[in-house]
N, C-alpha and C positions, 0 to 999 in steps of 0.2 A: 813292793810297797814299802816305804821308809815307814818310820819312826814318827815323823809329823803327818805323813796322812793317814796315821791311825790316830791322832790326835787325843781324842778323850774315849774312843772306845774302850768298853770292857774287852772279854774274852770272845770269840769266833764260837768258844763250846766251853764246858767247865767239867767235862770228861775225861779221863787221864789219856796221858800218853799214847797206850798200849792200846786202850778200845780207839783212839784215832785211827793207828795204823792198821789195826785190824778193818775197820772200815773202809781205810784209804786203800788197803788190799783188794777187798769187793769194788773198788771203782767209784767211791764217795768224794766228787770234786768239791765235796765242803769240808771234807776229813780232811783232805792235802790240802787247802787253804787253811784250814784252823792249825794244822803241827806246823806251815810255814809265818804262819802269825804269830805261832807262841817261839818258835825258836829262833829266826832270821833276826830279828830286831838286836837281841842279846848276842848272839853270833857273831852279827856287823859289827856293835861295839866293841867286842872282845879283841875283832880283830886286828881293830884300825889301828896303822902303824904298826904293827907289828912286821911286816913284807919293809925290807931293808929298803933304804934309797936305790943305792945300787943295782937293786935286781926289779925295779919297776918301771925299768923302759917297755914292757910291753904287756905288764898286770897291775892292776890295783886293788884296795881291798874288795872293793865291789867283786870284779871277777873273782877273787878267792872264795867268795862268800857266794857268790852263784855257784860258782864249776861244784862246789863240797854238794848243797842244796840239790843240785842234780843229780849228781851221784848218788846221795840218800832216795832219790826220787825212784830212780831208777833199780834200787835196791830196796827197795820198800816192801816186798815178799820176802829178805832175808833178814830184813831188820827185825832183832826181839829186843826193845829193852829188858835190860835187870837188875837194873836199877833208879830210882828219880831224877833226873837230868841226864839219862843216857844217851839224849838225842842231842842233847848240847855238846856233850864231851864227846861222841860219835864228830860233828859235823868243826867242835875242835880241834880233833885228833888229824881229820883230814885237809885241815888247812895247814898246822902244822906241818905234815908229811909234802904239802904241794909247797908251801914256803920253803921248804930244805930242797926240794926238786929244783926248783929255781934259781937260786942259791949256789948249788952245788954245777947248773946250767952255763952260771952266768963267770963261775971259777973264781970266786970269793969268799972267804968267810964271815958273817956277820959278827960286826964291833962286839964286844962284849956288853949282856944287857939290852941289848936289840928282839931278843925271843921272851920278856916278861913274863911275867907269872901275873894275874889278875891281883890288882889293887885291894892292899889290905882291908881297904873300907866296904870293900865285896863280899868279903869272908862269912860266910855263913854261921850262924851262932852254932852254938851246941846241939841245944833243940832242932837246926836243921841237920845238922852232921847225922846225928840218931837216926834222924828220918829216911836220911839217904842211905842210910847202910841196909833200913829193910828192904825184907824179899819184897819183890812187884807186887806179887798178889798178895799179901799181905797188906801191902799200901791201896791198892786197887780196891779191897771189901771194907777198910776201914774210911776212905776215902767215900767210898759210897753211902756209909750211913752218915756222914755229915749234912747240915743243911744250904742250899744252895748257897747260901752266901759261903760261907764258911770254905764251901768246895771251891769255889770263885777263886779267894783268895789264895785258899792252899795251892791250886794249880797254879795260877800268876807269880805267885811266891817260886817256891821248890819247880815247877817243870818248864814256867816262859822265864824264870829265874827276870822276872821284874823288880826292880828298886824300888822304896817303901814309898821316894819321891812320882816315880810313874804309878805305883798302887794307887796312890793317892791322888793322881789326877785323873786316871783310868776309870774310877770307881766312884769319885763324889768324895772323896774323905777328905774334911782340912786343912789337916799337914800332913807332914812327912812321920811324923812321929806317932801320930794320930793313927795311920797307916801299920806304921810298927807295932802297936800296940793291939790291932783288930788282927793283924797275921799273927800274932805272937798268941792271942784267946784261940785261932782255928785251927793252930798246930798244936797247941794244949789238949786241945779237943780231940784231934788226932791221934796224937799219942796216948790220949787216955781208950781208946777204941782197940788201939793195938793192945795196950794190957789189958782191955776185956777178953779181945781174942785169944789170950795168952792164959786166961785167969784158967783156973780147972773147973770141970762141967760139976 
């Protein structure tokens, strides 16, 4: 499913990652369609262009972005995140590794600057940095006392790692900014969950 025919939907689930695949594990055809909803979309873009000229006589981003997906699919009883966006940098990690396969296939090496790093303007603030570094479960029980909205957006945000421009269309909000500003009160919220959890009894 692309990018445009999800059009203005929300989320598949506003469950975290880890209860996905834990479900997708019991055999939940809605589990594996919601973790391929929240991650493929972000994925795809990550990846385009990135696969040299040179070495795409017989792959393009799509296949790269499928063969990782399958793989994940197909390892989805070993999969533990332990981190917030471990399913993104998992399905990353292994497009990289299959663009250097390729590459290395085709008896080339990529120009310099041809293997980017994601666009400055992607950079997650601070407030998300913090967020990524906790432990799952700690994200996981603080995540849960939030209110759906709030959880909506935190997953969209930090785990389908959506732009404040796609939140915002995704959702009903405004603008883009407007968007930034509704993720920015629910990971406030978030983080204030975490130092309750933290606070002493």
């Amino acid at each position: 499913m692309t990018d445009d025919e999800h059009g203005g939907e929300a989320l598949l689930s506003d469950e975290s990652t880890i209860e996905l695949v834990l479900k997708a594990r019991d055999g939940d055809r809605g589990a594996v369609q919601a973790l391929l909803q929240r991650c493929l979309p972000e994925v795809r873009r990550w990846a385009h262009g990135r696969l040299p000229a040179h070495a795409r006589d017989a792959l393009d981003t799509g296949d790269l972005v499928q063969e990782a997906a399958l793989r994940l699919l197909k390892r989805v009883d070993e999969f533990e995140p332990r981190h917030v966006g471990a399913m993104q940098a998992y399905l990353k990690q292994s497009i990289i590794n299959r663009i250097r396969d390729e590459i290395r296939r085709v008896g080339r090496h990529p120009a310099p600057g041809e293997l980017v790093d994601d666009p400055p303007g992607n950079a997650p603030s601070p407030l998300e940095m913090t967020i990524q570094h906790e432990s799952y479960e700690r994200y996981r029980n603080a995540l849960a006392r939030l209110s759906t909205r709030d959880r909506e957006l935190v997953v969209a945000r930090m785990e389908a790692q959506w732009s404040f421009a796609q939140i915002a269309e995704r959702f009903g909000i405004p603008t883009a900014d407007a968007a930034r500003m509704a993720v920015n009160r629910a990971l406030k919220k978030l983080s204030g969950e975490f130092a309750e959890d933290a606070a002493p009894a």
